[in-house]
N, C-alpha and C positions, 0 to 999 in steps of 0.2 A: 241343204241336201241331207238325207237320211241314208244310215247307214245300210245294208242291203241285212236281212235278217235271217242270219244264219243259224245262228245261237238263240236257245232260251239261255237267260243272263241269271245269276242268282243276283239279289239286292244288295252287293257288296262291292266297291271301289277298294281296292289293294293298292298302295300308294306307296307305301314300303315297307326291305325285308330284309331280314338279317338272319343269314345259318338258317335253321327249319324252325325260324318265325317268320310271319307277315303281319302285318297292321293295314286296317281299313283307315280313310278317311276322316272317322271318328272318333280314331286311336287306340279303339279292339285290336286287339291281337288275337293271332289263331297261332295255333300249331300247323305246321305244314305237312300233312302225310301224301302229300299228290305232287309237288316239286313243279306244277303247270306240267302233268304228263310227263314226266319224267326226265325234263329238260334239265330241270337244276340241279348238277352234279354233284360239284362243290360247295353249295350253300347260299341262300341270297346274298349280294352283296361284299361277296367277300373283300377285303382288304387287298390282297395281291391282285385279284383281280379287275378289281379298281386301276388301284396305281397302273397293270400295264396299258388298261387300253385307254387310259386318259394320257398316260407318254406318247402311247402311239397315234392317237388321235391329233396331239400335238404338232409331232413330225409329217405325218401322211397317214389320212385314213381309207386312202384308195386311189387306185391308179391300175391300169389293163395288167390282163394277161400278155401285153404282146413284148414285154420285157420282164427283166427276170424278178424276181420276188424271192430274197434268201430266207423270208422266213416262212416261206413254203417248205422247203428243204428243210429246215428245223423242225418245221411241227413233222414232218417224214421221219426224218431220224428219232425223233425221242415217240416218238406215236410208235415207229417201229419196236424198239426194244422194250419200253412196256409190255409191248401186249403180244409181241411174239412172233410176229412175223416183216422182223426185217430184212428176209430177201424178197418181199411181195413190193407192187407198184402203189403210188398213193395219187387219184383223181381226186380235187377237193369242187362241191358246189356247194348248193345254199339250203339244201333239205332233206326230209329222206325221200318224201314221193320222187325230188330229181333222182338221188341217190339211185332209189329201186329202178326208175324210165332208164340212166344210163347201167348199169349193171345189166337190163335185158337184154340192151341195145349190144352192147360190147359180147353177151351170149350170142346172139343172132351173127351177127359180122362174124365171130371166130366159126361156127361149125353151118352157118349157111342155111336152120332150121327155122319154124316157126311157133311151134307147138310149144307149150309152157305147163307144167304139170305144178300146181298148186293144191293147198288143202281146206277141208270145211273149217269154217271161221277166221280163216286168215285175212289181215290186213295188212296193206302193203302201201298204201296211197292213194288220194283223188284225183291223179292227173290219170293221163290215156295209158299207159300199159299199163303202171300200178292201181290203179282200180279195177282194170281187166282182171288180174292177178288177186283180185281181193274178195272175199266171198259174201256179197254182201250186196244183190239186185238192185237195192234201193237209191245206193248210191251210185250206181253205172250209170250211164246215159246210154240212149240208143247208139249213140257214136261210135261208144266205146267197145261196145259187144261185139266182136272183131269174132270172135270162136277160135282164141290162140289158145284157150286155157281148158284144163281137165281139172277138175277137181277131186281130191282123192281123201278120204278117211285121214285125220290123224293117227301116225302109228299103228296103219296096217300094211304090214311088211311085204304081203301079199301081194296086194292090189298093184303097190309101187314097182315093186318085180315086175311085176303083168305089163305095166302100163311102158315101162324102162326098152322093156324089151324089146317092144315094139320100132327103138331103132330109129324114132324119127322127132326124138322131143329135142327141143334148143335147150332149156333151162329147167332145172328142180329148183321153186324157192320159194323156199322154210323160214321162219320165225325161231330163232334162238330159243327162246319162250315167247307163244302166243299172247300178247297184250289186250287189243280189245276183247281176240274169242275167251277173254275170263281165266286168262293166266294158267295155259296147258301146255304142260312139257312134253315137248317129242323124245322118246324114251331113245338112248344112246344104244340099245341094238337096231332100232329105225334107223335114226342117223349113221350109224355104220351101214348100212344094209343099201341105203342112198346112197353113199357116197362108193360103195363097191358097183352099184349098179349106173352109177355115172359114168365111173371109168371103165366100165366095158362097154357102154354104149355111145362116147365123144360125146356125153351131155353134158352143161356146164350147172356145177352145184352152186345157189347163189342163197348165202346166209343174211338174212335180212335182221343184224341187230341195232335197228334203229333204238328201236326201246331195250332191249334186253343188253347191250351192249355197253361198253365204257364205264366197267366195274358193279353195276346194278347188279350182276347177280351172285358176288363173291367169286370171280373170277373176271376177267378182264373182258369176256365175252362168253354170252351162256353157251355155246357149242360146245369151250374148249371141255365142259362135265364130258363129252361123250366121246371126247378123244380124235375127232375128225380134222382135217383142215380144207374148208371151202375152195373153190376157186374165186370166188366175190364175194367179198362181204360189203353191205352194209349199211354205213351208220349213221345218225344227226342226232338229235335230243340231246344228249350230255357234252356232246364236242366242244362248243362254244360256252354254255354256264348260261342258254339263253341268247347268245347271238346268235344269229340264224345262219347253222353252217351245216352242212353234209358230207359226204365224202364215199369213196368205193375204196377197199383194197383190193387188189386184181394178182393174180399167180404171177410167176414168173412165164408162165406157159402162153401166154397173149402179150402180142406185139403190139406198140402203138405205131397207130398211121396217122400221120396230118390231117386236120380235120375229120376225123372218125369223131370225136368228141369233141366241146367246148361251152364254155362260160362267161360269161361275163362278169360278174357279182364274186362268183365263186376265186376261195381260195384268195382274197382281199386281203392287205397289211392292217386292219383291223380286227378279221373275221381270225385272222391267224395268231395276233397277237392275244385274245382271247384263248385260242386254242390252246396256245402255251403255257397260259397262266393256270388253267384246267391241269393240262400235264405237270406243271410244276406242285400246283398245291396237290393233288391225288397222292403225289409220290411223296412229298412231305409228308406227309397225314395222312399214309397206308389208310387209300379210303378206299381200296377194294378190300383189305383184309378186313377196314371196319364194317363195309358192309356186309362180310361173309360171318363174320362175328353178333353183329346187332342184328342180323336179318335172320339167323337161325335163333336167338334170342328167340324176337319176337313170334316168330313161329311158334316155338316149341308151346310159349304162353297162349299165343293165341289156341292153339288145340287143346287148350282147357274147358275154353267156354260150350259149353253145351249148346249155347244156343244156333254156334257156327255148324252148319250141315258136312263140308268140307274147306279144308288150310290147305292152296296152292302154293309153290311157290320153288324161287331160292333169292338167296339173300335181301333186299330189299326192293325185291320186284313180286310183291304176293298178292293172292288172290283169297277173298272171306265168300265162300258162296252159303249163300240162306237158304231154308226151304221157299220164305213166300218174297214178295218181291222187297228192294231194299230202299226204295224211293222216301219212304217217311223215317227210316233209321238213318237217312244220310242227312236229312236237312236238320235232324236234331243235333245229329252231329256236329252240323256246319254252323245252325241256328242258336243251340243251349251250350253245345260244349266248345265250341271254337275252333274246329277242326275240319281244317282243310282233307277231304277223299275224295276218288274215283269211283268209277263204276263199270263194269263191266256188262251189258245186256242189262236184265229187270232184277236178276236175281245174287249178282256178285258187287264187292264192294274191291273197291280196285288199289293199293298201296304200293305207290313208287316215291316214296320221299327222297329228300338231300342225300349222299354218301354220307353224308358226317351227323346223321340221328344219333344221338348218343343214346346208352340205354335209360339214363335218368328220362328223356325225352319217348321213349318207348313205354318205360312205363306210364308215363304221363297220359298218352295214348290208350294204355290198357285199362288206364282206369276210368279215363273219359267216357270208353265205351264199352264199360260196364254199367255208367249212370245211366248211355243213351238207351242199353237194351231192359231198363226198368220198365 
């Protein structure tokens, strides 16, 4: 049987990783500035993280929802008070597209609407609303082209007023920071200006920090720069260190009903045990303040190089956009210098590495890819 061909593959088998290294096959090592998209929080391989899910695999690595699981309630409580909102609810699944499907779904039930107001270059998911919701024809299927979504300019205050107004939208939902659209910030007079025009209009504001979320951008989630709090956020990529977890937080302002929602997979005594280990090492090893630390670092350096057109970003979720396209600067990268990047479109090079980049390992980075743009 063949695998179905989703992917162009690059000529590299990744076998093992340690912190923001990987090793091929061969026994190359690369530098990791991509983390697998920005999944790996805490570092490959971490040691605690090890130990808890090989304990917990031990005892029980799964078992239903239809009995209770205390360390759901754990990852709730310490999830809550890191990041700030522990009078909010915690639904945990297996990703973000689920993540984004139930946050819209839980919009619709509460205010009765259908309409969903989005923006140019947003990504939200491949499943049926979240690809709806994502700006991007190529990937929609006839299926999915429902006509629930409006597409609106980033960061025009305007148009979102205009459109707000109109009295009849289910959900607003934003990108913390825009990932694939090439690492663009919605500027925190928009995000206020949404979130004033949600609450006069019963629309529910739903903050999608899949990628931008779980200390990536020196703060525990990129909104909290603009001072707002969502009615739903959320999350997957960094939750698990790599296990495949997601999750919503939901207001206090939405009740649950029985069977409104449900999971299978989600929210597992493995999937959880992971998540704790995450929570635990961050908070050991202040890996948002190192991100917010090493990610303006790099910044700052990187707006040296001439050759970069424009430096998106914050803390270790950036964006390098070129004037011409970046496809032969990435593979030299990958190919001469050993280093793991992203890419954003034809023309951005895409950088979400580990939380724990030290700056010796940034610089490592800066100078790599000054050989590559020889």
């Amino acid at each position: 049987m063949k695998l179905f061909d989703v992917y162009p593959l690059f000529d590299v088998n990744i076998v093992q990783g340690k912190g923001c290294h990987v090793w091929d096959d061969k026994g190359q090592e690369y530098l990791d500035l991509y983390g697998g998209h920005a999944v790996i929080s805490i570092g490959h391989s971490h040691p605690h993280y090890v130990e808890m899910i090989c304990k917990q695999v031990e005892k029980l690595g799964f078992y239903s929802n239809s009995v209770i699981n205390k360390l759901q309630q754990e990852v709730a409580d310490r999830l809550g008070k890191m990041c700030g909102y522990d009078d909010y609810q915690l639904f945990l699944i297996n990703s973000g597209a689920e993540a984004n499907e139930n946050a819209l779904k839980l919009a619709s039930f509460y205010n009765g609407r259908t309409r969903v107001i989005s923006f140019s270059k947003a990504f939200h998911g491949r499943t049926s609303l979240a690809v709806e919701v994502t700006n991007n024809p190529k990937i929609t299927a006839p299926i999915n082209a429902n006509n629930h979504v409006t597409f609106l300019p980033l960061n025009d205050v305007e148009a979102a007023e205009k459109e707000l107004a109109k009295g009849d939208v289910c959900a607003v939902i934003i990108e913390g920071i825009q990932g694939v659209g090439g690492i663009q910030l919605p500027t925190t007079e928009f995000m206020q200006a949404i979130r004033r025009a949600c609450d006069e209009t019963n629309t529910v504001l739903i903050l999608d920090e899949i990628q931008s979320g779980y200390g990536r951008s020196g703060k525990f989630f990129a909104h909290q720069y603009n001072e707002i709090r969502p009615d739903i956020i959320s999350m997957a990529k960094g939750i698990g260190n790599g296990f495949p977890m997601g999750g919503i937080l939901i207001s206090p302002k939405f009740t649950p009903v029985y069977g409104q929602l449900g999971t299978t997979f989600g929210g597992n005594h493995l999937a959880c045990a992971a998540a704790i280990a995450v929570l635990d090492v961050m908070k050991a090893e202040n890996l948002v303040e190192n991100a917010a630390k090493t990610g303006e670092y790099l910044i700052d350096q990187l707006k040296t190089f001439k050759e970069i057109k424009e430096v998106r970003g914050r803390g270790l979720m950036i964006g390098l956009e070129f004037e011409a396209p970046i496809k032969e600067l990435r593979n030299k990268l990958l190919f001469e210098e050993k280093v793991f990047t992203g890419v954003s479109g034809t023309n951005v090079i895409r950088l979400l590495p580990p939380l724990c980049l030290s700056k010796e390992e940034a610089n490592m980075f800066l100078e790599r890819l000054q050989h590559a743009l020889k």
